[in-house]
N, C-alpha and C positions, 0 to 999 in steps of 0.2 A: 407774596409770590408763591407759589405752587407750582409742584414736577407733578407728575403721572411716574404708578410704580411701574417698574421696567416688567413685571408678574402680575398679570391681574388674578394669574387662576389660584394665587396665593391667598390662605384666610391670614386677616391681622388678628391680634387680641380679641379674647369677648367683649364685647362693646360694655355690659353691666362692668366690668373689671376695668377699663378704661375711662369711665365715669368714676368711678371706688377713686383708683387711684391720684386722678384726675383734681378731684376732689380733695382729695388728700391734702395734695401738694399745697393747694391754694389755703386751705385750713392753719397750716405749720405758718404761715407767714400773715393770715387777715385770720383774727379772731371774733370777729366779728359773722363768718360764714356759720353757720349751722347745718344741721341734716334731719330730714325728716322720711319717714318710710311706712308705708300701709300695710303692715306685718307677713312685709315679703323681704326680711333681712338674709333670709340666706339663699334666698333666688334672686336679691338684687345684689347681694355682698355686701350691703348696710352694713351690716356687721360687723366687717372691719373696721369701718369708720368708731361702731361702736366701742370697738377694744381702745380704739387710739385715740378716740376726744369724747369718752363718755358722758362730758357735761355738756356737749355740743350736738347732741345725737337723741330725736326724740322718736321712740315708736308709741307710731299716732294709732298702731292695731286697724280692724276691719273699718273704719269712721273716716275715708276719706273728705267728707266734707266739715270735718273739725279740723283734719291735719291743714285744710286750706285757710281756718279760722287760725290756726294757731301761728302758721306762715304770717299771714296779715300782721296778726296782733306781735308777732314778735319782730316784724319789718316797721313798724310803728314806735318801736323804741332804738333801732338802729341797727337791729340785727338783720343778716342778707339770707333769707333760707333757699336752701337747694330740694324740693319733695320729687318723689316718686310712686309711681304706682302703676299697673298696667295704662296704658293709653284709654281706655273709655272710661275709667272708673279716675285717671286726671282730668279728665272733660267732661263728657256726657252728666257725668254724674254729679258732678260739684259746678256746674255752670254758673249758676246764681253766687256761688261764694268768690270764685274766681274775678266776677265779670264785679261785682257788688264790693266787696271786703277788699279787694287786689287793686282791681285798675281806675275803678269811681273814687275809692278812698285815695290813692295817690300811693297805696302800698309796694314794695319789691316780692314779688314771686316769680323763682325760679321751678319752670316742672321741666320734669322729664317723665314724658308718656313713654312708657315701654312695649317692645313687641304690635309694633301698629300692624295692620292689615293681615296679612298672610303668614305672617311670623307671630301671631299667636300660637299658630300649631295645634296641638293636642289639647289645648282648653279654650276651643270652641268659639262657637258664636256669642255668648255674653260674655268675652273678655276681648274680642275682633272691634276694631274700631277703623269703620269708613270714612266717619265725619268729623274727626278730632280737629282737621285742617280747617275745614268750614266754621265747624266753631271758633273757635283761636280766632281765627280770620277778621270775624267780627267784632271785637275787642277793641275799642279803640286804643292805637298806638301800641299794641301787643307787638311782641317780636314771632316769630314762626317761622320757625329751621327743620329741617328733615336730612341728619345727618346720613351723608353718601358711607361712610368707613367710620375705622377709629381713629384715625388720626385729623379729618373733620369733626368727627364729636367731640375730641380732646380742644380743639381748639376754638370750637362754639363754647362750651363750657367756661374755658375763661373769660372769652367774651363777656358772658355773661353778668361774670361775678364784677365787672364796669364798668356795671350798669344799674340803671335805676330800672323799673318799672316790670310788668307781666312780660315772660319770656316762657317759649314753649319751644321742648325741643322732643323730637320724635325720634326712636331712632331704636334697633332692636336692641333685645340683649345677649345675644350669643355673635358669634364673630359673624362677619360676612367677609367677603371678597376685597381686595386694597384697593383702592383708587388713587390713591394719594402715597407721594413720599413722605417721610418722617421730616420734620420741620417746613412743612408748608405752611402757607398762610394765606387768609381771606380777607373779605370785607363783607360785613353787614350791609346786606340791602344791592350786592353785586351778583350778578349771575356769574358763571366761567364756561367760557367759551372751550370747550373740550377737542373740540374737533370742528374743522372749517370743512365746509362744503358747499357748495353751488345750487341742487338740487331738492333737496332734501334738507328740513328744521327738525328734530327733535328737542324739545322742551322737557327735560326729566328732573326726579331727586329720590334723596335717598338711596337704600341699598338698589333700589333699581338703573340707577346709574351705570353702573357694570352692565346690567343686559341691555343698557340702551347702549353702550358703545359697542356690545358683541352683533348687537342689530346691523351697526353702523359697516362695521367690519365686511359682516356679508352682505349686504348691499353695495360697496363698494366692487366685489368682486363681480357683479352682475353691472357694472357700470354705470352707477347712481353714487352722485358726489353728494353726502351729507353731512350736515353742522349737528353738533350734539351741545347743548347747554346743559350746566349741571343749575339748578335754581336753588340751594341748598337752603336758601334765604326766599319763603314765601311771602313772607312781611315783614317788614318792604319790600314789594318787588322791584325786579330791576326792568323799568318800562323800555326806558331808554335801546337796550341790550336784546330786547322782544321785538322793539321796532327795525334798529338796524337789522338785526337777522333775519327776519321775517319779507323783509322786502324783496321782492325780486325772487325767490323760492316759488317751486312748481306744489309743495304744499307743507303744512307745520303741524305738525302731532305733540299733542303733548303725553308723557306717560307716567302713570301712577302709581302708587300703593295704598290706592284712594278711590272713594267714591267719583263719579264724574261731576258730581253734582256740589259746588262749594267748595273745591278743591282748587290743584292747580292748574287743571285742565278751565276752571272756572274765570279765573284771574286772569288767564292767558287769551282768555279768549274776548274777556272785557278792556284790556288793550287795544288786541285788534280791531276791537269793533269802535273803540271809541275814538281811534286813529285813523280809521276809515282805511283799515289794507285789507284789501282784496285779495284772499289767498286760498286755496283748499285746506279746510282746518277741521282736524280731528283729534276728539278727548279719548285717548285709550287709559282705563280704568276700571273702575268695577261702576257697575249699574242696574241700581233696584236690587242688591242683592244685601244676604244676612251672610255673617260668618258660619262655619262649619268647622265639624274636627277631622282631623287630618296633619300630617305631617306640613312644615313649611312648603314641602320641597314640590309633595300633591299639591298642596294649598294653591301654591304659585301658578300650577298648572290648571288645576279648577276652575280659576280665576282669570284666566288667558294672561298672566303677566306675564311670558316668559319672551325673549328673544326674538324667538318664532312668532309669537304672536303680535308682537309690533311688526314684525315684518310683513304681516300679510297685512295685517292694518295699511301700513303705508301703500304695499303695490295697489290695494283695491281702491286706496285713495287718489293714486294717481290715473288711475282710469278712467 
């Protein structure tokens, strides 16, 4: 069960510090957890971990696709690893080890892609990752979450650790905006229905969830009823939850911090098509493009992810 916080304009926890602690928790009680980091311990807070379970804690240094080799090999004797590393440099780059060592062999690897899309910031287009989703995606029987806050990250993460198999969880590392009360709860492979409306489908996740409800907000005052789904879970998706809502709607946008291409804008739209609904349907995301340096805050705006620019997405779709 899940509230919506009564503040959105409120930041929670840095999201790296509520994965640390997160982690934490679950280490003191399954000894069996581990931790792994691509020698970003003190920009992810690894470090902490390292003070408090040293023998549980390996830095894998610049060699992302050994830290994926060593997840493997150390999931094959029973141990559960948790790695991290920027978002393309967990995917893009370690593909084969992931896809081969992890999910073919019958391995547990838990990532956590850091700073996806626009929340890279200031290091640029080789550490921006559009298609971490798309990848993932194609995994067979992968998990693929795109946490909205910290208190959905907090709670994918345990998730997590009960479970067997590749699980990817996306999701920045510095705070963003709250969506969620403190002790909500979800389910794997469920969408949440955020907001009911008549008119109008928004299909979103992650941090961008908040600017698809600030969307929602001002559209409303222009006398447009829309539904806002939080998809926080892209694999499995919730088909089911795509169809109900989508029916009967004058048109369904999905929104991203993603490429338009393999993403969720992608999945949502292989639904529809395979369900045969008949709707005006637009992927708002990024398209054909590279990352850039820039603050998050430019970034977002560079990128048309903001607010506004779903909003005009939608009115020009209903036209």
């Amino acid at each position: 069960m899940y509230k919506l916080t009564e503040d959105r304009t409120k930041k929670g926890k840095e999201l790296r510090t509520v994965f640390v602690d997160t982690l934490l928790k679950l280490m003191a009680t399954d000894e069996n957890i581990v931790a792994l980091d691509g020698d970003l311990g003190g920009a992810s807070k690894f470090t902490e971990i390292a003070k408090t379970y040293s023998d549980r804690f390996i830095q894998c240094g610049i060699s992302e696709a050994n830290m994926v080799g060593v997840s493997a090999g150390m999931s094959t004797v029973g141990f559960k690893p948790f790695m991290h590393t920027f978002g393309p440099f967990a995917t893009r780059r370690v593909y084969d080890q992931i896809y081969l060592s992890g999910a073919y062999a019958g391995n547990t690897i838990n990532i956590y892609g850091s700073d996806p899309g626009f929340c890279a910031g200031p290091n640029g287009g080789t550490h921006t990752t559009w298609e971490d989703v798309a990848l993932m995606r194609a995994i067979p029987n992968a998990i693929v979450c795109d946490a909205a806050d910290a208190v959905q990250l907090a709670w994918i993460i345990e998730e997590f650790a009960k479970r067997e198999g590749v699980h990817y969880i996306r999701a920045n590392r510095k705070a963003c905006r709250n969506v969620y009360q403190e002790g909500s709860t979800f389910e794997l492979g469920k969408g949440i229905l955020l907001k009911e409306g008549s008119d109008v489908l928004i299909i979103t996740a992650g941090q961008l969830v908040s600017d698809a409800l600030d969307c929602a907000q001002n559209l409303e005052k222009q006398n447009l009823s829309v539904s806002v789904i939080d998809m926080f879970c892209i694999k499995p998706l919730d088909v089911d939850l795509i169809i109900k809502e989508a029916k009967g709607k004058k048109a369904v946008v999905t929104f991203e911090n993603h490429s338009i291409t393999g993403g969720l804008g992608s999945a949502v739209a292989e639904v529809l098509a395979e369900n045969n609904i008949s709707v005006p349907f637009k992927r708002h995301g990024v398209n054909e493009r590279f990352g850039q340096v820039g603050t998050p805050e430019f970034l977002q705006k560079e990128f048309k992810l903001t607010a506004q620019d779903l909003e005009e997405t939608i009115k020009t779709l209903l036209k």
